[in-house]
SEMARZA-723335 format. One record per residue: residue in three letters; x negated, y, z of N, C-alpha, C in turn. Coordinates in pm, whole numbers, padded with zeros to 5 digits, always signed. Example, Ala and Ser with C-alpha at 12.3 -4.5 7.8 and 13.67 -1.06 7.14 Angstrom:
ala-01319-00569+00780-01230-00450+00780-01320-00330+00780
ser-01285-00225+00708-01367-00106+00714-01290+00003+00787
This chain:
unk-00163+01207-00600-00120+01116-00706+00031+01133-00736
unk+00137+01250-00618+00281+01184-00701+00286+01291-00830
unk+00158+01369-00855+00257+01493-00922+00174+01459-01124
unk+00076+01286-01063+00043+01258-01205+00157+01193-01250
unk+00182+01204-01437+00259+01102-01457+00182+00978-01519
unk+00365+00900-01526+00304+00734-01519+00189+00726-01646
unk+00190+00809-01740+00103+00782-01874-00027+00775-01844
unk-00074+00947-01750-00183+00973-01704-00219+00901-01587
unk-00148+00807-01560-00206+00733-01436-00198+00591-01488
unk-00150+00550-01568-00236+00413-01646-00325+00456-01748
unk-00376+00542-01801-00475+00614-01912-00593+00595-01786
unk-00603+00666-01643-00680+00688-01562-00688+00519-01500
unk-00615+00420-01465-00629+00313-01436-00691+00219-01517
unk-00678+00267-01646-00771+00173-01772-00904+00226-01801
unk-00892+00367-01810-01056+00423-01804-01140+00375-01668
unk-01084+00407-01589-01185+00317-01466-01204+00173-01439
unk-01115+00074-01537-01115-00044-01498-01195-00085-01612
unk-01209+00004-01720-01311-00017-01861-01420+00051-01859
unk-01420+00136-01736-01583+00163-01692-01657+00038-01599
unk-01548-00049-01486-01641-00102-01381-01651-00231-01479
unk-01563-00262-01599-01645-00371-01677-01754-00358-01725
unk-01779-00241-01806-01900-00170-01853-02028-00226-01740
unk-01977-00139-01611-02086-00145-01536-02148-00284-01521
unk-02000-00401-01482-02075-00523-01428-02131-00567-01577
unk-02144-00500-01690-02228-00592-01797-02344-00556-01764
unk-02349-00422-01794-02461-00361-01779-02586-00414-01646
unk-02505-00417-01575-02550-00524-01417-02646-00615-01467
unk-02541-00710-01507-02591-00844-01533-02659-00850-01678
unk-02695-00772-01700-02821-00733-01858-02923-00717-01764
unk-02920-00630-01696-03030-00650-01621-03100-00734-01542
unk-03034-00812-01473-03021-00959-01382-03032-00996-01425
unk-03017-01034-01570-03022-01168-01665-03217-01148-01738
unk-03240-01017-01781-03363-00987-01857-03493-01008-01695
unk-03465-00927-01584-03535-00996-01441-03575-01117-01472
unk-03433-01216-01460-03452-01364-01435-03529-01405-01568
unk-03520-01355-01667-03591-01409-01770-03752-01383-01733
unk-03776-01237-01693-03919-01252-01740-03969-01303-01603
unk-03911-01320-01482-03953-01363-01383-03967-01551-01416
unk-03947-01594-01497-03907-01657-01549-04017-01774-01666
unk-04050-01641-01716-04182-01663-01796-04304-01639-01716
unk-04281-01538-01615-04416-01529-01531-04460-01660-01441
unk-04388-01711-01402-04383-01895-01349-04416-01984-01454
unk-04387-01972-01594-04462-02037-01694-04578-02013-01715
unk-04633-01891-01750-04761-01890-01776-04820-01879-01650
unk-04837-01834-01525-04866-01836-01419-04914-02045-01412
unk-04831-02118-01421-04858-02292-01450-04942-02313-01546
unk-04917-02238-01657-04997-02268-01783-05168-02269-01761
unk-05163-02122-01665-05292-02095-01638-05410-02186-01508
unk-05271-02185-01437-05331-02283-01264-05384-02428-01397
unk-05309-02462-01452-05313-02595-01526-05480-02615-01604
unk-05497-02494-01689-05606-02492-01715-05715-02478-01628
unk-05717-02402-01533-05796-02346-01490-05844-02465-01369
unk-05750-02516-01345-05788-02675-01231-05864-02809-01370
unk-05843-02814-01498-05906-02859-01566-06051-02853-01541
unk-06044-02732-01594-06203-02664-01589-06347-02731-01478
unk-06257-02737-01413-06351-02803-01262-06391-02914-01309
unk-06341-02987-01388-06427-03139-01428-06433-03140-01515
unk-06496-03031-01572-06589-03003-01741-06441-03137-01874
unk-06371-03052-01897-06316-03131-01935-06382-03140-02135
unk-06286-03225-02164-06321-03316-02315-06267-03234-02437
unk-06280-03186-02551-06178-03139-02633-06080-03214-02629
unk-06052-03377-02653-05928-03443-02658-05844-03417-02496
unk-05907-03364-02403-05852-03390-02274-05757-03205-02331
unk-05846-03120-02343-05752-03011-02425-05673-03007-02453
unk-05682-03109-02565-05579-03062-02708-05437-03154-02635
unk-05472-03268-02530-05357-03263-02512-05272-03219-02368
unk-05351-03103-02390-05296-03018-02238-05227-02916-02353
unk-05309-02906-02452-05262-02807-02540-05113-02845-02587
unk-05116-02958-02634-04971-03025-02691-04831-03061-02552
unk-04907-03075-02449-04824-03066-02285-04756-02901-02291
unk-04789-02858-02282-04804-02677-02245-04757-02632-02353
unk-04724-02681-02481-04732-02599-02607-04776-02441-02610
unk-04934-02467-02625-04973-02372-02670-05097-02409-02787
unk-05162-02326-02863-05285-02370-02910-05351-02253-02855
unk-05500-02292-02885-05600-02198-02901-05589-02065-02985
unk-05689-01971-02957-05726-01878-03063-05881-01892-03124
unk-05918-01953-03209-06062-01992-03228-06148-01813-03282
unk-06071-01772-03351-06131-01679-03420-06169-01538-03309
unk-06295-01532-03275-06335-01433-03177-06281-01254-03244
unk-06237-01235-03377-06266-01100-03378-06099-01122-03365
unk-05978-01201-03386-05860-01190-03354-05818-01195-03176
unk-05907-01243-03101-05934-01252-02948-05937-01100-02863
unk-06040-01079-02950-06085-00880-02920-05970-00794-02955
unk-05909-00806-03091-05766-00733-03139-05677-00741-03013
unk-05690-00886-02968-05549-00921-02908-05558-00835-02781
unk-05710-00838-02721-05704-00783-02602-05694-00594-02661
unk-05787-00551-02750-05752-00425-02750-05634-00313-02796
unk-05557-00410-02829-05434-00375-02896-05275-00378-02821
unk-05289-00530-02793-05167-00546-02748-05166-00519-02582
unk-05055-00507-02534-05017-00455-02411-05018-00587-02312
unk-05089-00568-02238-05060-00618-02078-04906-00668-02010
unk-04850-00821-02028-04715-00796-01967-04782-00923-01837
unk-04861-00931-01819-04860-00998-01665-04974-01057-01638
unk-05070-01016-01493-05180-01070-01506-05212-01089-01337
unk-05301-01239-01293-05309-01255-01222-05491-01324-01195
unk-05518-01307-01069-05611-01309-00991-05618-01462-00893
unk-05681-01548-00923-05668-01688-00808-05844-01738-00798
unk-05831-01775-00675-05978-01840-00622-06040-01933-00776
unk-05947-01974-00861-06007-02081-00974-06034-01974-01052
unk-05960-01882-01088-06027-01740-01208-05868-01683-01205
unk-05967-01581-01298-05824-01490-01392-05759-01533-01489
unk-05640-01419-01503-05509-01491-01580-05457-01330-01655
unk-05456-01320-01777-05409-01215-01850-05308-01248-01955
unk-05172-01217-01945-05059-01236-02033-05058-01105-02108
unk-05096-01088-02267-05093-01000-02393-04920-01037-02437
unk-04853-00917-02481-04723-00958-02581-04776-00846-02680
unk-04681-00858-02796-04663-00814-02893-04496-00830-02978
unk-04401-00729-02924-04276-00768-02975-04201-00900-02905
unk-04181-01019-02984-04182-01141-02918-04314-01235-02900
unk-04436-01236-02937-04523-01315-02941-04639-01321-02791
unk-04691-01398-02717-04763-01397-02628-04874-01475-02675
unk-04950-01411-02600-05103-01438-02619-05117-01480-02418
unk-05167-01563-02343-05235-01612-02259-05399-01600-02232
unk-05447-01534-02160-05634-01511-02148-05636-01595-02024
unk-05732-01675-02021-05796-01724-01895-05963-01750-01926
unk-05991-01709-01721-06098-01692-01751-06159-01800-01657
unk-06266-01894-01643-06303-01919-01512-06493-01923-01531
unk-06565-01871-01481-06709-01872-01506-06724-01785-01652
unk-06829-02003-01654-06855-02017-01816-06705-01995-01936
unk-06588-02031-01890-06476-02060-02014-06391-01995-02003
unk-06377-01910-02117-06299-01794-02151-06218-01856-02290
unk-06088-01856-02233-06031-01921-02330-05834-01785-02396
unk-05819-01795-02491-05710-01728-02528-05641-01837-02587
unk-05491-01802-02549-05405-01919-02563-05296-01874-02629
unk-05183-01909-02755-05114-01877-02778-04994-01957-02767
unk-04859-01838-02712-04767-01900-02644-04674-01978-02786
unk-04655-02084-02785-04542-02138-02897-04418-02149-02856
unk-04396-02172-02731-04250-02182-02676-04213-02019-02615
unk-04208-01972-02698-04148-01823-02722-03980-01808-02672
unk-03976-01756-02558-03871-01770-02494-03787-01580-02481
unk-03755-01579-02613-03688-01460-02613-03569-01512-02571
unk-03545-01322-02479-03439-01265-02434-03301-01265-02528
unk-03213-01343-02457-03104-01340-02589-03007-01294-02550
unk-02932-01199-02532-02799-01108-02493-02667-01170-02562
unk-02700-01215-02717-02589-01240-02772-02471-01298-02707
unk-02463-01390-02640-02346-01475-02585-02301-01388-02442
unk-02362-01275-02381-02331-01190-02338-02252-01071-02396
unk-02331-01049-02487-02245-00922-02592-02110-01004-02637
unk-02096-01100-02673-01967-01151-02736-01895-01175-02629
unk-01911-01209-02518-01804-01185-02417-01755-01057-02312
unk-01865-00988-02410-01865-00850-02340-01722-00793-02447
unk-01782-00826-02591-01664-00748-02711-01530-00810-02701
unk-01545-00937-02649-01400-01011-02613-01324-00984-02531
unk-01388-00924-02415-01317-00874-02301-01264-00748-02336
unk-01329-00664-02424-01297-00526-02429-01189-00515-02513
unk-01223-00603-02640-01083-00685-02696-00969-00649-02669
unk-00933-00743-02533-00826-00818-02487-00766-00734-02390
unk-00874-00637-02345-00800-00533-02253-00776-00411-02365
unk-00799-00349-02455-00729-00281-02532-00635-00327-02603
unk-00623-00459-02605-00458-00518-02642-00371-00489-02570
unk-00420-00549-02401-00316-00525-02300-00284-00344-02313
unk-00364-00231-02329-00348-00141-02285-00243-00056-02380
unk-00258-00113-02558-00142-00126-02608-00054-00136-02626
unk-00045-00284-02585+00111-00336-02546+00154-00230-02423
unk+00103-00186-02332+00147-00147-02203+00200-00006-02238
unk+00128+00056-02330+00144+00183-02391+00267+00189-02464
unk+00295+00116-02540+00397+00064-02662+00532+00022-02595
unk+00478-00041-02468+00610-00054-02426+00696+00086-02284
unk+00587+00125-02271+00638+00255-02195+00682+00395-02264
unk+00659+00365-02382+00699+00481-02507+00835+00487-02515
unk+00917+00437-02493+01067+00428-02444+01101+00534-02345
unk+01018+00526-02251+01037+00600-02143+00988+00777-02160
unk+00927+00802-02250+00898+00938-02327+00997+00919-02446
unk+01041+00901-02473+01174+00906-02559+01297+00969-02460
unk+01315+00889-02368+01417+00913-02265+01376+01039-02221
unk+01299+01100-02104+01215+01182-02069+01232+01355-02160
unk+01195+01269-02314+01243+01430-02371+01394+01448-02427
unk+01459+01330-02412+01636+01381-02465+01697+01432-02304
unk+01632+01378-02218+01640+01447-02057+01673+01595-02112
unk+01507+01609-02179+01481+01783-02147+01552+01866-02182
unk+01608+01772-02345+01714+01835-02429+01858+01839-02358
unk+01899+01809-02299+02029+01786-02238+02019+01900-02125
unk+01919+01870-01993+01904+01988-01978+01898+02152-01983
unk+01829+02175-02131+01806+02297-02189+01962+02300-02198
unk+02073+02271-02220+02168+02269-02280+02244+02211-02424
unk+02158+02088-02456+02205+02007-02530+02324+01924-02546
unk+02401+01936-02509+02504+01813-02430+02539+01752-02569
unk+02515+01718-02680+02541+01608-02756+02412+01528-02805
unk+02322+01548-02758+02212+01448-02751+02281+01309-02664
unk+02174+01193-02758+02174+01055-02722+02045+00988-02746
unk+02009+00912-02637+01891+00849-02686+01909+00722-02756
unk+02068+00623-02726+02049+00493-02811+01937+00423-02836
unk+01851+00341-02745+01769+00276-02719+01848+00121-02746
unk+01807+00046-02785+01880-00078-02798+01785-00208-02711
unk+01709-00195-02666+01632-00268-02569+01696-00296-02453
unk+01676-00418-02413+01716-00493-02291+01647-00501-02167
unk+01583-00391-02183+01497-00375-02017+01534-00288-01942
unk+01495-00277-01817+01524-00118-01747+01519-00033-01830
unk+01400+00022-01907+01454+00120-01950+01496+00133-02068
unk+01617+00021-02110+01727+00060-02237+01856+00048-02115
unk+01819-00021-01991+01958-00038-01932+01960+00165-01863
unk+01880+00193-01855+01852+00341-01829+01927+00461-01928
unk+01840+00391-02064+01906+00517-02160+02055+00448-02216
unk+02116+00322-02165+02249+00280-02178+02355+00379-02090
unk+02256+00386-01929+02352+00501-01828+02322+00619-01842
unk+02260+00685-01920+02228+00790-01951+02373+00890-02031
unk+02332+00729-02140+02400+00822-02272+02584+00789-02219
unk+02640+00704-02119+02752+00716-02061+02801+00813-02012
unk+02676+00855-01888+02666+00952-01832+02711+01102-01909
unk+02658+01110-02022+02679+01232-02102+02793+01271-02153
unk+02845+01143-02203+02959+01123-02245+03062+01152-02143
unk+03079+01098-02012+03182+01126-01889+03158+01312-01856
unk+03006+01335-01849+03014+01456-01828+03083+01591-01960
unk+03069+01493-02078+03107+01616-02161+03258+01624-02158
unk+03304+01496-02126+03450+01487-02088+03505+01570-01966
unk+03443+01582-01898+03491+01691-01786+03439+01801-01812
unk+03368+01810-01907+03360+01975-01908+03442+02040-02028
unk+03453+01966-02089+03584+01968-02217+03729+02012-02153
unk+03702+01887-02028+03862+01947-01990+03843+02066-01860
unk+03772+02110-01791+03707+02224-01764+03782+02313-01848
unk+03704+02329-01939+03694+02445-02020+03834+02461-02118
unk+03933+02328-02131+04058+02377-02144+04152+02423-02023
unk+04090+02378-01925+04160+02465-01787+04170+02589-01818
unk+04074+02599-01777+04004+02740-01734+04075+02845-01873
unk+04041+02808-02015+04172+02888-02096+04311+02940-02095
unk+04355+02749-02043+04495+02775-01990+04483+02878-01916
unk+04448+02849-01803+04460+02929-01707+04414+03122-01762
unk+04330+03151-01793+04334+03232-01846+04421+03296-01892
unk+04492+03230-02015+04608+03329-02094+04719+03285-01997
unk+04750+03221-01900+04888+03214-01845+04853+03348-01700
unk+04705+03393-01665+04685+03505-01618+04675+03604-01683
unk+04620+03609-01779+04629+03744-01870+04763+03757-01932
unk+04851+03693-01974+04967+03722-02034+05077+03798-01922
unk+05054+03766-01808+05209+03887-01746+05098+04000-01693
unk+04997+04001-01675+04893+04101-01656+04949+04209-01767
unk+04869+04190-01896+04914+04220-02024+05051+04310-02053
unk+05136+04214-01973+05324+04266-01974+05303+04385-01902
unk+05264+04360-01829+05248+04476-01637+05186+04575-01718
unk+05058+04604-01808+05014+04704-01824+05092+04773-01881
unk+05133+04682-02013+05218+04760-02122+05386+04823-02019
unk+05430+04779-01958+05562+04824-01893+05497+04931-01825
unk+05370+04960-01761+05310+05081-01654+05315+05202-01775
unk+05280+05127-01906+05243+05284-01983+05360+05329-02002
unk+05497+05278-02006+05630+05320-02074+05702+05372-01905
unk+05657+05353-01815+05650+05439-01732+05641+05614-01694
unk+05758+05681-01711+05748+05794-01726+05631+05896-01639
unk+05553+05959-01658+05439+06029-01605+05449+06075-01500
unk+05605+06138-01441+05646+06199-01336+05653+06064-01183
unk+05606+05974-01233+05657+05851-01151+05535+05861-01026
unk+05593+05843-00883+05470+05905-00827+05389+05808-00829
unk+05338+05633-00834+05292+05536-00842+05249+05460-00925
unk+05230+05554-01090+05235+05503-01203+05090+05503-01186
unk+04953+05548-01157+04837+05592-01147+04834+05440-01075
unk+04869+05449-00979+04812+05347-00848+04892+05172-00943
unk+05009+05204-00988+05011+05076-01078+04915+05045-01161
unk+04861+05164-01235+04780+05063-01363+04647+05080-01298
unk+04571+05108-01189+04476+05075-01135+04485+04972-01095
unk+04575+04890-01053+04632+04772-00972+04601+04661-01115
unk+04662+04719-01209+04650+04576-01313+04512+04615-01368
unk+04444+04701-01403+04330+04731-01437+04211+04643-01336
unk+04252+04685-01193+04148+04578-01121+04173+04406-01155
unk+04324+04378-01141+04347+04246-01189+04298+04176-01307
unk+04270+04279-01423+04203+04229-01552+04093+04229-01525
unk+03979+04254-01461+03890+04306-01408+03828+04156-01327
unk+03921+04154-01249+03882+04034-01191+03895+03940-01277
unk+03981+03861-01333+03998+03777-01460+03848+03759-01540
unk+03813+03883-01564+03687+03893-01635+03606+03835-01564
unk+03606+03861-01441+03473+03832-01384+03462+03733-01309
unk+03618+03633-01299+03661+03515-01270+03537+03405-01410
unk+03536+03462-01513+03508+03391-01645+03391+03428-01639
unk+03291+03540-01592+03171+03523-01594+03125+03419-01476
unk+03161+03371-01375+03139+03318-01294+03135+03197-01303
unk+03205+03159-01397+03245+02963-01428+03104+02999-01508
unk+03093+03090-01583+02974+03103-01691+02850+03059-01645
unk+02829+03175-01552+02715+03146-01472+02719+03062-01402
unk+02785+02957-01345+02780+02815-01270+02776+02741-01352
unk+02826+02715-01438+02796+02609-01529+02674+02632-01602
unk+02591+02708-01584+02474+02786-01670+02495+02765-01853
unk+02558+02854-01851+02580+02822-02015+02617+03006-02028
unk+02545+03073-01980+02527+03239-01917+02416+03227-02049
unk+02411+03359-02143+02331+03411-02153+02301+03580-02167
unk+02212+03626-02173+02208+03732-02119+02174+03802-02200
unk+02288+03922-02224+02228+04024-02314+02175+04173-02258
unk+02060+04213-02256+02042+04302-02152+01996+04454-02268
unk+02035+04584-02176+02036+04660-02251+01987+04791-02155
unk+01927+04923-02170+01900+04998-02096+02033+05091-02075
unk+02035+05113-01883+02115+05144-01836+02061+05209-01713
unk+02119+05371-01666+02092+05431-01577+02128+05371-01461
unk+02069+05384-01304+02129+05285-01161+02280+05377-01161
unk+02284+05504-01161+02397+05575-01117+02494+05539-01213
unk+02524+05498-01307+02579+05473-01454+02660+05271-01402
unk+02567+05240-01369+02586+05121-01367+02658+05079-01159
unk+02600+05207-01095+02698+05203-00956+02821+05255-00995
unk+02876+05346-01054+02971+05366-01103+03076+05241-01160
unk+03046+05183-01268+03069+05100-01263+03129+04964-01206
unk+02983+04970-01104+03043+04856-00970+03167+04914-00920
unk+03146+05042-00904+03302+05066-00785+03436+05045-00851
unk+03410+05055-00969+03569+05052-01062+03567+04906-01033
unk+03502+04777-00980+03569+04664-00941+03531+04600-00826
unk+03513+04695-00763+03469+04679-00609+03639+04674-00552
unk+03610+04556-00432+03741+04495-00371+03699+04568-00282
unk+03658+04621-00220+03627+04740-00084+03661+04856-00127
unk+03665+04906-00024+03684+05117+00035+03568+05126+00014
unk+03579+05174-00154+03399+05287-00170+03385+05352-00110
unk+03453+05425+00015+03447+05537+00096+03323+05508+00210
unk+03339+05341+00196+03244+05288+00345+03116+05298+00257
unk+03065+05314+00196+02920+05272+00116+02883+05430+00147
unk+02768+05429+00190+02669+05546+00185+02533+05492+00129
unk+02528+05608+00015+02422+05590-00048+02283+05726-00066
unk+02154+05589-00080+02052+05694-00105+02011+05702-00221
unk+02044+05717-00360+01986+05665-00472+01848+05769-00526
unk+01787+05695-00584+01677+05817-00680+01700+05749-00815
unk+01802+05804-00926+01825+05760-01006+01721+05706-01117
unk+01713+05582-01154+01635+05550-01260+01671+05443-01371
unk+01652+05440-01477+01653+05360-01591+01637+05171-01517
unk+01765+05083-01625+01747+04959-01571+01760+04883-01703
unk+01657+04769-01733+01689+04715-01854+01777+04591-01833
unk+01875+04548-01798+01963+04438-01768+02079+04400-01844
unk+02147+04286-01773+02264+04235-01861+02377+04362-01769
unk+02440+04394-01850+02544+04526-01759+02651+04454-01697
unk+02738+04391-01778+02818+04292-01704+02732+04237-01555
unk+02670+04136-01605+02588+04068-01483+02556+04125-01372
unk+02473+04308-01383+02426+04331-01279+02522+04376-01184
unk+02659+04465-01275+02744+04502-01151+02767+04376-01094
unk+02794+04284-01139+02864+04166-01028+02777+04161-00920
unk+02644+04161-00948+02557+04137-00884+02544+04255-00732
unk+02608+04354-00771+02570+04489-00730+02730+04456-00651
unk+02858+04430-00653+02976+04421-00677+02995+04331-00535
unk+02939+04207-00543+02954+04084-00466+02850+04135-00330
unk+02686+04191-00376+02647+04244-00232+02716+04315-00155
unk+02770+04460-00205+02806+04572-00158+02996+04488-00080
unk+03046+04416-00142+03157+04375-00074+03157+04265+00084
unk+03029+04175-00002+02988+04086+00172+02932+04213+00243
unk+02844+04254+00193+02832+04358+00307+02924+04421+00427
unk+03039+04485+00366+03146+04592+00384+03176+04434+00508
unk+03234+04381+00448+03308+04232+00495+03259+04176+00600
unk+03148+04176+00646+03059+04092+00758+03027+04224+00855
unk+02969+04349+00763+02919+04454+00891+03010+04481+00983
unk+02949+04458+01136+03039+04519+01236+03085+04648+01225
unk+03049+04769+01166+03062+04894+01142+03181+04900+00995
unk+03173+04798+00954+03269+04816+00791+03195+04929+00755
unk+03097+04924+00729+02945+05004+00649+02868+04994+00598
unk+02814+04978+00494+02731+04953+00410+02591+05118+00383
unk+02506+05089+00408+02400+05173+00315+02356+05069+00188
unk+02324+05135+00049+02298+05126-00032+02148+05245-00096
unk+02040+05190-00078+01926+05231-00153+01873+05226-00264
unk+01841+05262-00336+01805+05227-00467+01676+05281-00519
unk+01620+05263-00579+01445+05300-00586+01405+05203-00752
unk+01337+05327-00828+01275+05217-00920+01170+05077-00884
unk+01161+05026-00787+01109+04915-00697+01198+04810-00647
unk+01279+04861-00586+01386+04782-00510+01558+04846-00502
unk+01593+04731-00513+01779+04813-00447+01816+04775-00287
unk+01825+04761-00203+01894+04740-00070+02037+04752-00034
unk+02045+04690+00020+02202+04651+00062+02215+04627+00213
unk+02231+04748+00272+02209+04772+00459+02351+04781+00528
unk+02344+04660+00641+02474+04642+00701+02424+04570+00827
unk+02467+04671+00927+02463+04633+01060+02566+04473+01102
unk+02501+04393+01206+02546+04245+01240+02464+04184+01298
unk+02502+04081+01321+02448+03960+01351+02329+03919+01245
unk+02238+03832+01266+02126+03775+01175+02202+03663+01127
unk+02158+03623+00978+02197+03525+00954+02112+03367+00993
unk+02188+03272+01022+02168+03136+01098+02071+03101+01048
unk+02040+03096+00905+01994+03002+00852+01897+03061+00713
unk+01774+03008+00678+01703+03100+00588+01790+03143+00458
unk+01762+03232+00365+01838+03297+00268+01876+03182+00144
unk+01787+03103+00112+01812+02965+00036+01960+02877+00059
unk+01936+02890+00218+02030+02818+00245+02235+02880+00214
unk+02218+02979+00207+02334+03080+00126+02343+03077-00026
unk+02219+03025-00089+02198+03109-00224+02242+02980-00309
unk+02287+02876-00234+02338+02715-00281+02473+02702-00265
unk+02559+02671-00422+02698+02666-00397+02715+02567-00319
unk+02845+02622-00271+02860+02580-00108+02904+02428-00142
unk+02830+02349-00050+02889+02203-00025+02885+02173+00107
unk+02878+02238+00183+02900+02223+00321+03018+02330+00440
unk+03065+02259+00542+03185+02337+00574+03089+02460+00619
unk+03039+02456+00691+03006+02526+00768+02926+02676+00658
unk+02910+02671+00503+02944+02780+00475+03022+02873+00452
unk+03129+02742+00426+03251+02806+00384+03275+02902+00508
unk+03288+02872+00599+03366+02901+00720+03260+03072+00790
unk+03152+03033+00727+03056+03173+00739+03057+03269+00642
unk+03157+03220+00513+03193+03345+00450+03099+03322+00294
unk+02972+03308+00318+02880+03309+00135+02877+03188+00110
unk+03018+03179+00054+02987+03073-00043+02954+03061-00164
unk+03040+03092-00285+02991+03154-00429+02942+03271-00445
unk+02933+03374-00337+02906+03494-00392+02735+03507-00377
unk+02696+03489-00325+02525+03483-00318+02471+03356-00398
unk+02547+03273-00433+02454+03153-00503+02472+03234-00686
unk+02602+03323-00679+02641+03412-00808+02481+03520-00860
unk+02459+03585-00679+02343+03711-00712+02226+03633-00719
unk+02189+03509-00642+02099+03472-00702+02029+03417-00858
unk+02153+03353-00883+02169+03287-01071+02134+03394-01142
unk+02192+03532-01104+02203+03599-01213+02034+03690-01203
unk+02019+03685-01056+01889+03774-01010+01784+03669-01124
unk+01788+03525-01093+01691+03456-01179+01688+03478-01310
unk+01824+03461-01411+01812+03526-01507+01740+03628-01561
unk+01749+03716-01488+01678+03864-01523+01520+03879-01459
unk+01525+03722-01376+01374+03726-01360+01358+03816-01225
unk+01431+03868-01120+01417+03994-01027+01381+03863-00885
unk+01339+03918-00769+01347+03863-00664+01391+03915-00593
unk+01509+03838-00476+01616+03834-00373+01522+03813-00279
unk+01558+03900-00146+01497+03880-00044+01565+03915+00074
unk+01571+03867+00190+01669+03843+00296+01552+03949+00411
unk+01594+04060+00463+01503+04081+00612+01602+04138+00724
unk+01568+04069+00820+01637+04151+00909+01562+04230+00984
unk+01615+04325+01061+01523+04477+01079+01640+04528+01222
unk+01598+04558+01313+01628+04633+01450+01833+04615+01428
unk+01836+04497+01414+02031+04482+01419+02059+04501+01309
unk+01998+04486+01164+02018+04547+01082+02021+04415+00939
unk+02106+04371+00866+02070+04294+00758+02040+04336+00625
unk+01929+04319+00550+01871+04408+00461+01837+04311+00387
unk+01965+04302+00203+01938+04225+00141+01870+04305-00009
unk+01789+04237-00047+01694+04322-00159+01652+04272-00274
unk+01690+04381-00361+01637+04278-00488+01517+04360-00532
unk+01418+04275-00567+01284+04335-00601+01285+04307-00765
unk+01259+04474-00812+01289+04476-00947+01183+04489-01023
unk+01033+04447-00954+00868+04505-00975+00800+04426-00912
């Protein structure tokens, strides 16, 4: 039950509570039509003992007629309507007693009574016709059903608020951030979409000023960057350090860049433009901003075609290959690559704790202090993006991180 929602679980609480009404009518239609004809069978069952104890003392026509007017019934005088009655109409109850027999004929609503004793064979017709009447059943049956599809209305009508809320959620989520629901209701849930739409508001405010940080900051890093390059080129050629300078600001712009994909991808407001790209094309790449000695990476590649975001994947490729270098006891890295999988092999220690538990920006000391903090919650974001799966194994002293590209 937690994974129904509240709609489908009062839809399912009213269908079953508007079936077991159903049922108890239906019940008591039946209980009620029983008691009826059990009901009538005790009437004419009397009707008949009544006559039939007459009989014994040769009774009078006037002694009859007013057993007849007691009993309300009359006679049937006419013998060929007697014969109809018996060959026609159906049998609804007939009995057997030491004084004689007893045969109850219906027809629709009408009864016919036969008794027999010896000499006197008499047919009797019933006047106190005691039909089955449902009506005052049915009307409290339609009243009830009524009154609970009112309630189920109102209940409906008033939880429709809460699917209002629910999908400006989704929208905000997806990346909406100027959605509002403005509910003006005074219940939980307007006092809900009241903290909601606050909520949005405080958050767009910090990400507003976020994102004028992070500019500042930007051009007050890129601007003596910028200076540095341009002074390296007016640098005469013969200079023995002019090479190793503008590699120096080249990595620094470099990082900058990829300082700004990173707020990107944490704040998920990343999207991804992906394009076909060779693995060797795109390792290349990585190393022009690799913070390690490419010298330590040994690689096995079998070069093949990659359809990805290019930016994205070196980071991705960039941030393994450097924790690697960084944690292996050997300062060694193997690097595999396969149209299937990439690997990232570095002798160590196992890690503490399952791979999830790394792949979450860090809010706890104890990642910090183990080293993956943003950089694996980075390869995972971006691995999801592109849809690939990350996988953690360790193997004979060996840590073997993998992205499955198939």
């Amino acid at each position: 039950m937690k994974n129904i929602s509240i709609s489908t679980f009062i839809n399912i609480v009213f269908i079953m509570a508007f079936t077991s009404i159903t049922g108890v009518f239906v019940l008591f239609l039946e209980f009620d039509k029983e008691k009826h004809i059990s009901s009538q069978q005790q009437r004419y069952s009397l009707i008949a003992d009544s006559f039939l104890s007459k009989f014994q003392f040769f009774p009078s026509a006037e002694d009859l007629q007013k057993l007849y007017n007691q009993l309300l019934v009359e006679p049937i005088e006419d013998k060929a309507e007697e014969d109809e009655i018996e060959k026609k109409f159906e049998i609804f109850y007939e009995r057997d007693t030491f004084l004689g027999k007893m045969k109850v004929y219906h027809e629709k609503d009408t009864f016919y009574i036969y008794i027999k004793q010896l000499s006197y064979n008499l047919m009797l017709k019933d006047l106190k016709q005691k039909v089955f009447n449902s009506e005052i059943a049915f009307s409290i049956y339609i009243f009830s059903v009524i009154v609970f599809i009112l309630l189920y209305l109102i209940l409906r009508k008033k939880l429709l608020p809460l699917k209002i809320v629910h999908d400006k959620i989704k929208l905000f989520s997806h990346g909406n951030t100027s959605v509002k629901i403005g509910l003006d209701s005074t219940d939980e849930i307007g006092a809900i979409s009241k903290s909601f739409d606050e909520a949005i508001v405080y958050i767009n405010n910090l990400t507003n000023s976020k994102n004028l940080f992070m500019r500042n900051m930007m051009h007050e890093l890129k601007t003596p960057i910028a200076k540095g390059m341009i002074i390296a080129e007016t640098i005469p050629d013969d200079f023995q350090d002019k090479a190793m300078l503008q590699r120096a600001f080249d990595r620094m712009n470099n990082i900058i860049k990829e300082l700004a994909t990173v707020e990107r991808v944490s704040s998920n407001t990343m999207t991804v433009h992906k394009s076909t790209h060779t693995f060797e094309e795109l390792y290349s790449h990585t190393l022009d901003i690799l913070m390690s000695n490419v010298n330590l990476i040994n690689t096995n590649i079998k070069d093949f075609e990659l359809t990805i975001d290019h930016s994205l994947f070196i980071i991705v490729l960039k941030n393994l290959l450097d924790n690697g270098i960084k944690f292996s006891t050997t300062k060694e890295v193997i690097l595999k690559a396969t149209p299937l999988q990439i690997t990232i092999i570095s002798c160590g220690d196992e890690l503490k704790h399952e791979l999830d538990y790394y792949t979450q920006p860090f809010s706890q000391e104890e990642k910090r202090s183990d080293g993956f903090g943003l950089g694996l919650y980075i390869v995972q974001t971006i691995l999801d993006l592109h849809q690939f799966k990350f996988v953690y194994k360790y193997k004979a002293g060996y840590n073997h991180f993998i992205i499955k590209l198939k």
